[in-house]
GUVEXRO-132305 format. One record per residue (C-alpha): residue number from 1; residue in three letters; x, y, z. Coordinates in Angstrom, 1 decimal. Example, Ala and Ser with C-alpha at 12.3 -4.5 7.8 and 13.67 -1.06 7.14 Angstrom:
2
<r><lumlum>1</lumlum><fido>Ala</fido><x>12.3</x><y>-4.5</y><z>7.8</z></r>
<r><lumlum>2</lumlum><fido>Ser</fido><x>13.7</x><y>-1.1</y><z>7.1</z></r>
//
This chain:
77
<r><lumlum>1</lumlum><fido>Unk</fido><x>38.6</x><y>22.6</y><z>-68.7</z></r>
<r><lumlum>2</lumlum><fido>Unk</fido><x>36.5</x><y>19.6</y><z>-70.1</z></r>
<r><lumlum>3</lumlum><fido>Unk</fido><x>34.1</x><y>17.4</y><z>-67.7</z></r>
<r><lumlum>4</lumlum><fido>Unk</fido><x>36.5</x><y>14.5</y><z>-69.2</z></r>
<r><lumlum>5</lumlum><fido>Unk</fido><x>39.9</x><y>16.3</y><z>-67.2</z></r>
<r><lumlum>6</lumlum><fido>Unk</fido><x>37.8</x><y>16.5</y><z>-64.1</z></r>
<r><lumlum>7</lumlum><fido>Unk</fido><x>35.7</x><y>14.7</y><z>-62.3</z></r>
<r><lumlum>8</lumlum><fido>Unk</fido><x>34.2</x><y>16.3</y><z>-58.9</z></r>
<r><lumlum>9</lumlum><fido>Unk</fido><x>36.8</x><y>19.2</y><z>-59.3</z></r>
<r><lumlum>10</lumlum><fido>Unk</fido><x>39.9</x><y>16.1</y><z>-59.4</z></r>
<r><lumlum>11</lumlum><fido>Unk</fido><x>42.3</x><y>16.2</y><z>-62.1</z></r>
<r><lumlum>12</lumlum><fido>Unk</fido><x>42.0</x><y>12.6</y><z>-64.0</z></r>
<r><lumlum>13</lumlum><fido>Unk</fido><x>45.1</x><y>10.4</y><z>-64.2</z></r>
<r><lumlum>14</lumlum><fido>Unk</fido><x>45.3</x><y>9.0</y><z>-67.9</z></r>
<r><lumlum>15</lumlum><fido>Unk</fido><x>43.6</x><y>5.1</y><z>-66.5</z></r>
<r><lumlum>16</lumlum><fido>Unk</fido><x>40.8</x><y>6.9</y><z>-65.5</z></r>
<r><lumlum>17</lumlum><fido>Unk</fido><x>40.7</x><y>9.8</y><z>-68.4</z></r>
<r><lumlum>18</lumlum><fido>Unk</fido><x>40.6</x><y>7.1</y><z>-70.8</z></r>
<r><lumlum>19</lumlum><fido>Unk</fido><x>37.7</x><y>4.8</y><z>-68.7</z></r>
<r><lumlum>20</lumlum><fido>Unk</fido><x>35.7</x><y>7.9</y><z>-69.0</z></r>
<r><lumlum>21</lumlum><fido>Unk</fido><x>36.4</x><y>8.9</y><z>-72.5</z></r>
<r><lumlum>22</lumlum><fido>Unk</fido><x>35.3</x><y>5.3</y><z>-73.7</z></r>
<r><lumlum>23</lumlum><fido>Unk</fido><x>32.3</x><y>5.3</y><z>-71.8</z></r>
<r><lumlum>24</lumlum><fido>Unk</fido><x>31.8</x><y>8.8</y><z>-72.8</z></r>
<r><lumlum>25</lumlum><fido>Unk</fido><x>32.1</x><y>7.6</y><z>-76.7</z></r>
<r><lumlum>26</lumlum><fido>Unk</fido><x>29.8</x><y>4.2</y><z>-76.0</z></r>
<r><lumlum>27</lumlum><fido>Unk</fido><x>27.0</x><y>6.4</y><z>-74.3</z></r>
<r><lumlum>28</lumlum><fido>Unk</fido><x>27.2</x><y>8.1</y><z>-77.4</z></r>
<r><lumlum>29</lumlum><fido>Unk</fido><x>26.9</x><y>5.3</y><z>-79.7</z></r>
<r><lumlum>30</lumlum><fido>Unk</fido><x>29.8</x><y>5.9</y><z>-81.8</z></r>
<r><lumlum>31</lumlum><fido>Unk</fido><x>31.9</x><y>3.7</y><z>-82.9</z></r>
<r><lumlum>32</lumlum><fido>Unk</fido><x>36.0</x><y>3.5</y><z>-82.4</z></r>
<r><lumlum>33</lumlum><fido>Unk</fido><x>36.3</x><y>3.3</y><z>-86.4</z></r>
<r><lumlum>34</lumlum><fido>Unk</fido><x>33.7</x><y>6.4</y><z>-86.9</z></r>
<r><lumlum>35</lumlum><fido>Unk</fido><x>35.7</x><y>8.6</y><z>-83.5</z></r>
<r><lumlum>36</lumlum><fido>Unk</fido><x>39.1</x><y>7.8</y><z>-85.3</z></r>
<r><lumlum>37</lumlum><fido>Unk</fido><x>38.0</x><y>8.9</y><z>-89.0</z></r>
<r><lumlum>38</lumlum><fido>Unk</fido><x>36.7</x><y>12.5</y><z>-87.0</z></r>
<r><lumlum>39</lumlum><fido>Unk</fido><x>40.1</x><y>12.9</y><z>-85.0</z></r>
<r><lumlum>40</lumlum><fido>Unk</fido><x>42.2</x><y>12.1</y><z>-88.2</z></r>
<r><lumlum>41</lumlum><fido>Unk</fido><x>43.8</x><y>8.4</y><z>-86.7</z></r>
<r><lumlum>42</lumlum><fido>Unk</fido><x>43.7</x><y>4.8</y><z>-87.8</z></r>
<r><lumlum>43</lumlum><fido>Unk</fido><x>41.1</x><y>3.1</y><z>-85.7</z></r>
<r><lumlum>44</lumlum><fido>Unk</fido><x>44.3</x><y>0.3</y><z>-84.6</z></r>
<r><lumlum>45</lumlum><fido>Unk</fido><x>45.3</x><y>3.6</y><z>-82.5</z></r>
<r><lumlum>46</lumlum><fido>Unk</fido><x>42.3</x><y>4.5</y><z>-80.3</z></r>
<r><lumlum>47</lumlum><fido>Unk</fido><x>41.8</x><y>1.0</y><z>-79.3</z></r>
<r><lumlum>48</lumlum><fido>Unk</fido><x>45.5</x><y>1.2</y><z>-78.2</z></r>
<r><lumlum>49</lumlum><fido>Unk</fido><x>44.7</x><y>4.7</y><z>-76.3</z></r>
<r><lumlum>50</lumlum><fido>Unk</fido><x>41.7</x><y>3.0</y><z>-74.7</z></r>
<r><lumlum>51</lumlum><fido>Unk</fido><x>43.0</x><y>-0.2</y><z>-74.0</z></r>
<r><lumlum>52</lumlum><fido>Unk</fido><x>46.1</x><y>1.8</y><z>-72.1</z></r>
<r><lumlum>53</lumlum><fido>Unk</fido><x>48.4</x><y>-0.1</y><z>-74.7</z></r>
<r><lumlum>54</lumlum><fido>Unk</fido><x>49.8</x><y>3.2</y><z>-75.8</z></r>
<r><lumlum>55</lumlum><fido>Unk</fido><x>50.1</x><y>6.9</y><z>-73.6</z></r>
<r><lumlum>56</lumlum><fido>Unk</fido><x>47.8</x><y>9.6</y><z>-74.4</z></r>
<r><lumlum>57</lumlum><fido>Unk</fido><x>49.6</x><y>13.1</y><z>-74.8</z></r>
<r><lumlum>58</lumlum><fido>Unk</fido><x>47.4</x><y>16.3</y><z>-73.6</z></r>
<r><lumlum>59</lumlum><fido>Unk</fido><x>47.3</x><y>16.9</y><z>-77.5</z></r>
<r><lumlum>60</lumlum><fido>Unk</fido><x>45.9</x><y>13.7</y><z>-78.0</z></r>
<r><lumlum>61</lumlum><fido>Unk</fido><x>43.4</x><y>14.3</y><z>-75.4</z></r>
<r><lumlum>62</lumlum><fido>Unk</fido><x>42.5</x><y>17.4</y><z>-76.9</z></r>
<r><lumlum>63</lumlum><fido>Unk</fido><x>42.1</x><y>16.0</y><z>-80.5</z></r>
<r><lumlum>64</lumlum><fido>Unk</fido><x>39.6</x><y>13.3</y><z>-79.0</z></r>
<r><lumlum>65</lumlum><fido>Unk</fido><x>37.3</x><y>15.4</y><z>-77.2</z></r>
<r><lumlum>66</lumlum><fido>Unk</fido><x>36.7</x><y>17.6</y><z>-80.1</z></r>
<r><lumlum>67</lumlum><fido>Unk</fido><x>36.2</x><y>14.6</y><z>-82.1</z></r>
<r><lumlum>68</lumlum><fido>Unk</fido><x>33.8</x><y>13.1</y><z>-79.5</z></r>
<r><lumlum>69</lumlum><fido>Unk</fido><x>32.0</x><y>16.0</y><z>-78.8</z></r>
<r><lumlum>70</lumlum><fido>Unk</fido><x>30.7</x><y>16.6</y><z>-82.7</z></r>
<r><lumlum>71</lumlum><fido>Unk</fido><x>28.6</x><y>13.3</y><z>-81.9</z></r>
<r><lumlum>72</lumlum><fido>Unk</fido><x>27.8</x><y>14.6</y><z>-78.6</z></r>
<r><lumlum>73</lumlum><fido>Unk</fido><x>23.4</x><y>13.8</y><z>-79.0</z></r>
<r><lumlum>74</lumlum><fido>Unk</fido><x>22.9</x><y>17.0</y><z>-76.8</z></r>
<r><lumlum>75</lumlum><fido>Unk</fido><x>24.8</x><y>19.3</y><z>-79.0</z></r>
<r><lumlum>76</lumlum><fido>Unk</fido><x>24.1</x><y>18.2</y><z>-82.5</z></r>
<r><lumlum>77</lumlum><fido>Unk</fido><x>25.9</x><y>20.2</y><z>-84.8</z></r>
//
């Protein structure tokens, strides 16, 4: 399971998934326009997800962290 589903062996609630994920993305440097091109959304939509504006589905989650992770600075591809 992904760093981003647990956090000192606690399972995330979606608030705090999502507080992660963007400050997962912005340690990254990578914008919410570039993330959503990678993960196949409209940019409008992950600043819905990380605002909490809309609910994230476990697929969702899933589609984002594989998207994230190709900018990940530590694992260049």
């Amino acid at each position: 399971m992904s760093q981003f589903f647990r956090k000192g062996g606690i399972v995330l609630n979606d608030t705090e998934w999502i507080q992660d994920f963007a400050d997962k993305r912005l340690q990254y440097g990578v914008s919410q326009t570039k993330l959503a091109v990678m993960a196949g959304i409209s940019r409008e939509h992950l600043s819905r997800i990380e605002s909490s504006k809309v609910a994230v589905t476990e697929e969702m989650k899933v589609k984002l962290l594989e998207a994230l992770e190709k900018f990940n600075p530590e694992a260049p591809l």
